[in-house]
N, C-alpha and C positions, 0 to 999 in steps of 0.2 A: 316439451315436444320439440324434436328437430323438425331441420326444412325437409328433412328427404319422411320422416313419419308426417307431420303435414300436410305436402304433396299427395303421398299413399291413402290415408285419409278420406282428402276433400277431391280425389279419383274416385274411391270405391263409394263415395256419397251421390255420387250421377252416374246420372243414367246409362252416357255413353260411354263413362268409364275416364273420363283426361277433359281437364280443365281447358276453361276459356275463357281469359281475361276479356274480352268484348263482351261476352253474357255475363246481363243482370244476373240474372238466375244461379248462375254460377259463380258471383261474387258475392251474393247472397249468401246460400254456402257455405261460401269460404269465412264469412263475417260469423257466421253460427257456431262454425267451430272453434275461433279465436275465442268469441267469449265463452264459450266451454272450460276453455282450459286459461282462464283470465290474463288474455293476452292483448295488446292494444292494438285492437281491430283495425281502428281507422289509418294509425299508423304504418303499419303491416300494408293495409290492402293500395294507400297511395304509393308508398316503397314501390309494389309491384306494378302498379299501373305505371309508373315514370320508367321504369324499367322497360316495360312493355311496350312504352310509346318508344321510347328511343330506340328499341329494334326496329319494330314495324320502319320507323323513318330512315333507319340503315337500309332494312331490305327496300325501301322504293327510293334509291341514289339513281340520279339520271343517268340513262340509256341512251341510245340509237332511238331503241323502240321504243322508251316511252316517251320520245318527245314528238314521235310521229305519229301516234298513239294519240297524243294531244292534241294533236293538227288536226288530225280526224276528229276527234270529239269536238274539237272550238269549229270544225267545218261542217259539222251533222247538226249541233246547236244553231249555224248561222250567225258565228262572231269573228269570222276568221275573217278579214280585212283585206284588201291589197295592200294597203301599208306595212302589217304584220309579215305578210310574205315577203315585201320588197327590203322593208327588216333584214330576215332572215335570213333572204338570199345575198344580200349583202355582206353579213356577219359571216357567214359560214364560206363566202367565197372570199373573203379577206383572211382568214387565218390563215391560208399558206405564205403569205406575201408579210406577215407580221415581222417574222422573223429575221426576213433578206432586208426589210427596207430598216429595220431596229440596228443592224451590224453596219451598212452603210453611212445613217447618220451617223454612227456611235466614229465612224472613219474619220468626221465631220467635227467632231468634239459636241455635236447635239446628242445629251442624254440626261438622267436624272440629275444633273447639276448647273445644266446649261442654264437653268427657271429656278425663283427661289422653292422652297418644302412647301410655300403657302398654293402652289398653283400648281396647275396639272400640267406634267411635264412636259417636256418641249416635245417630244421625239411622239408622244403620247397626243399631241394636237397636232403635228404634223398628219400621222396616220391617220387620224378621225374627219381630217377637214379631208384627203383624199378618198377614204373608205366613203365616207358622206355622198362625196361627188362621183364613184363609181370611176376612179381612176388610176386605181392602183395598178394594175396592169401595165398602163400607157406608163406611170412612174417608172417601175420596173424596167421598162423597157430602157428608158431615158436616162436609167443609172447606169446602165451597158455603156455607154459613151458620151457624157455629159459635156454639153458645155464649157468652155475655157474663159475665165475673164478675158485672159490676155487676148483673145483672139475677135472681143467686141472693139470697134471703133471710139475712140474717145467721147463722142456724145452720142447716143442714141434714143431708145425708146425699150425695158428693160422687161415691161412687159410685151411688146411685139417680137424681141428678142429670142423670150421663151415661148412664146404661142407657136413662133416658127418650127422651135428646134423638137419640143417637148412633145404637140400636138395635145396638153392637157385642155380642157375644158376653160372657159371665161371665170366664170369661179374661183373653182381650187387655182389659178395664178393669183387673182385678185387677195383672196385668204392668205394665202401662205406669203405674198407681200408685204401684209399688214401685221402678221401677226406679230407679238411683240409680248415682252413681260421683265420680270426684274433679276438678278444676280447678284446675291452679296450687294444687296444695300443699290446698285447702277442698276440703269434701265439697261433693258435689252430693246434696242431700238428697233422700229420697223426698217425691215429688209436685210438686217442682220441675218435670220434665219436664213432666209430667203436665199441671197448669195452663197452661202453655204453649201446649203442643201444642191443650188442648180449650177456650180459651177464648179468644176472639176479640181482645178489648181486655188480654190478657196477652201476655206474651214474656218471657227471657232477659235480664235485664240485664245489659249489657256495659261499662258506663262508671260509673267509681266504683265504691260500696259495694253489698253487697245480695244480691239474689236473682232476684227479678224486677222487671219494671216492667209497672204496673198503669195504665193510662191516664197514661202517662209521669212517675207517681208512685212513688215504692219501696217495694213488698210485702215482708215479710219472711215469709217460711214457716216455721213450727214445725211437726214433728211428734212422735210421741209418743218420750219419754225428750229430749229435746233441752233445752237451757240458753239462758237471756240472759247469756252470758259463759263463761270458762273452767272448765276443771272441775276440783275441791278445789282452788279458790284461797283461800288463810287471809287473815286480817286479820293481818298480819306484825307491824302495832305495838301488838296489842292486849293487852300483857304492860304494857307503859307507857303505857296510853293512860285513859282517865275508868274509862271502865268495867271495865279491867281491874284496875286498883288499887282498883276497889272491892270485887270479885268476893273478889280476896285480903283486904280487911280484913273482910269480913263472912263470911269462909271459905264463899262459893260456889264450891265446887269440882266439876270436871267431868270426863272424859277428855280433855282435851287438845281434839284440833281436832272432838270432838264436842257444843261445848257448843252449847244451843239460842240462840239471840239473845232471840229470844221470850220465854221462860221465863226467861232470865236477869234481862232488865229489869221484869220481872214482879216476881220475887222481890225483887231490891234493892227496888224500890217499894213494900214490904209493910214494910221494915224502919221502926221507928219512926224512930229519928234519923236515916234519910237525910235528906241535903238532896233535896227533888224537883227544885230547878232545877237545880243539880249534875248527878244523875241524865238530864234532858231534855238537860244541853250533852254530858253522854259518848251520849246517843243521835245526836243532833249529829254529833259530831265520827267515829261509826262511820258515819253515812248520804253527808258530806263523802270518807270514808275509800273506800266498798266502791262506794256511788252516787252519786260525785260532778257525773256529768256534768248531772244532773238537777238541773232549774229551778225543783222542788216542794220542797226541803229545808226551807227556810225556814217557806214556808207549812205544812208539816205536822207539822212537829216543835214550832212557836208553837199550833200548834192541839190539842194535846195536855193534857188537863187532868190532874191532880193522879190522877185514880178512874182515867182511859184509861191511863197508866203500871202502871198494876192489872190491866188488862183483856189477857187474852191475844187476842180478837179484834181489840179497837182495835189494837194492838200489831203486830198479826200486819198486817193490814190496811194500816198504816201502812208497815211493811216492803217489802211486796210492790208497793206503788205505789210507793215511791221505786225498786225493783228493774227493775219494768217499764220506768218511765218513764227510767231513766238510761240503759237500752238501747234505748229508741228514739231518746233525744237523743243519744249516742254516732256512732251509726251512720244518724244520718238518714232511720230508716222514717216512712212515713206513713200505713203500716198494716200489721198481723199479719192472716195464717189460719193458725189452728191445726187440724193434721189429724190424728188419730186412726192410725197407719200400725201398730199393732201386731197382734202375730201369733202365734200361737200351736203349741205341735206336735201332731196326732194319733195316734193310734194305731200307724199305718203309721210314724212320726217323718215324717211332711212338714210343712212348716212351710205355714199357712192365716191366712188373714183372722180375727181375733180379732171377737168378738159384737157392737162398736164400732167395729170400723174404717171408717173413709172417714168416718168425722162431721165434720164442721170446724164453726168460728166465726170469721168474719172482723169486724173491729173499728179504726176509727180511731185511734190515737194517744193523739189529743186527749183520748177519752172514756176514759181508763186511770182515773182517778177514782173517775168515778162508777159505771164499771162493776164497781170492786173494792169500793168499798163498797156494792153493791148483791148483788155477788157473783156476778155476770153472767158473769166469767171464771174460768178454772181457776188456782187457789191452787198452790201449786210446794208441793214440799217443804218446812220449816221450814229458812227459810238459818242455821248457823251459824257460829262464828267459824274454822272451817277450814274452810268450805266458803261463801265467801257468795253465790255463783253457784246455787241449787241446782236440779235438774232440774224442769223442770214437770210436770207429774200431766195423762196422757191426759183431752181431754174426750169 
């Protein structure tokens, strides 16, 4: 028996004349005359029922109408919510704005590559935490004209900045502040995005080292607890090196990888019979060691007198510029902001914007100097010799 003699068939066997996979009755039927002609019923009648379903679910593909259709039924039932509407009026009033705000970051270098494959893409949490907050509009509007680093004052306040320009909600700044995630193995830090997204002559660096590019210069972004290098990296050869074999003849001793650097050349320098130039070549030969990449060794370590070897300021000072500066010759910045991202828990345990947050100071390179001796930037922890990376202190 063919399918078009089977059809003909198991028609002219009802009543009404044309089958109906939904009727028992009429699969019934259809099951009587398969084994008539010793055919494998159950086989056969599932074939056509999977067939069957899968039109039926083609013909009800979402519509206009049947999803308002539904609104009315979930609101004749009495399950239709305010949250669902506020849902949906959200959802349906973001898709024109998908697109504008997707091509602009993509201008930005935020898009499917900016965040590892493991996490939801960047350009994708940008939209969400704005759609969330009912601010995509205002965004839109603020892409028309955005903000210029260059044109913020060298220290300010980064979210009153943008609350001014943007006119976005407390929120969606707060979020898109924070947000953060990883790239190729590197963090993507908080306010990376951030700057990006709201400041006109920034973007994403994609080529080379860095963070971002700042009028096609390289911005390095620090924020708060963050390091110029690895974290408790020791000085490995400081057991045989000037100043460790002095440490042990004049029994400066410490815990281990917590001694101070500071305090250490302090002390020795107080001793009478040190040699100080002695003393100045094992400063030397640690600044060589932990900052070598930096082009101020020379000059700072010659510039050092006899009393400044004394001085835990001078000392400290001296440190922190060859520290700064061998991370920016390292890695080719040509300029820091430093941003304040810390936070705190309250009461509830939710974690909030700390009394300081969003503060930054952006700063040239060049001026690493005169800004330390003047004390214009924030001072890191005391580096010591198992530590000589050590984190910088929120401004």
């Amino acid at each position: 028996m063919t399918l078009d003699e089977l059809l003909l068939e198991w028609s002219y066997r009802l009543k009404k004349g044309y089958p109906d996979m939904g009727s028992p009755s009429d699969i019934q039927v259809l099951r009587e005359i398969l084994v008539e002609n010793d055919m494998p019923a159950d086989d056969i009648i599932d074939e056509l029922e999977g067939k069957e379903q899968e039109e039926q679910e083609e013909s009800k593909k979402i519509s206009s109408s049947s999803i308002i259709q539904l609104i009315k039924s979930m609101e004749k039932d009495d399950i239709l919510k305010d949250n669902h509407l506020k849902f949906l009026n959200q959802y349906l009033n973001s898709r024109p704005f998908k697109e504008k705000i997707n091509n602009y970051l993509s201008t930005k270098n935020i898009n499917n590559k900016t965040f590892s494959k493991d996490e939801i893409p960047a350009q994708d949490q940008v939209f969400q935490i704005l759609q969330d907050q009912d601010q995509l509009e205002k965004f839109i509007k603020y892409m028309e004209n955005p903000l210029k680093l260059s044109d913020l004052p060298p220290r300010g306040n980064l979210y009153n900045e943008l609350k001014n320009a943007s006119e976005l909600n407390d929120d969606s700044i707060k979020k898109l502040l924070h947000l953060k995630g990883t790239e190729g193995g590197r963090g993507v830090g908080k306010a990376e995005i951030f700057l990006s997204m709201f400041f006109g002559d920034c973007k994403m660096r994609v080529v080379g080292k860095g963070d971002l590019s700042w009028n096609d210069e390289y911005l390095e972004v620090k924020g708060s607890g963050a390091r110029l290098g690895g974290r408790d990296v020791p000085w490995k050869g400081y057991r045989n090196s000037i100043l460790g074999q002095l440490a042990q003849e004049y029994e400066y001793v410490s815990t281990g990888k917590l001694i101070d650097i500071t305090t250490l050349i302090n002390r020795l320098a107080e001793e009478e019979e040190i040699d100080l130039n002695k003393l100045k070549e094992g400063f030397r030969e640690l600044a060589n060691e932990a900052y070598g990449s930096s082009n101020l060794i020379d000059n700072i370590i010659n510039g050092l007198s006899d009393d400044d070897l004394k001085s835990n300021d001078k000392v400290m000072k001296a440190l922190v510029t060859l520290y700064y500066d061998h991370y920016a010759q390292a890695e080719g910045a040509k300029h820091f902001i430093f941003t304040n991202t810390a936070t705190n828990t309250n009461s509830d345990g939710e974690r909030v914007m700390s009394k300081n947050n969003s503060r930054y100071q952006i700063f040239n390179t060049k001026d690493i100097p005169n800004l330390i001796k003047n004390k214009e930037i924030t001072f890191p922890e005391r580096p010591k010799i198992g530590n000589l990376y050590s984190a910088l202190l929120t401004i």
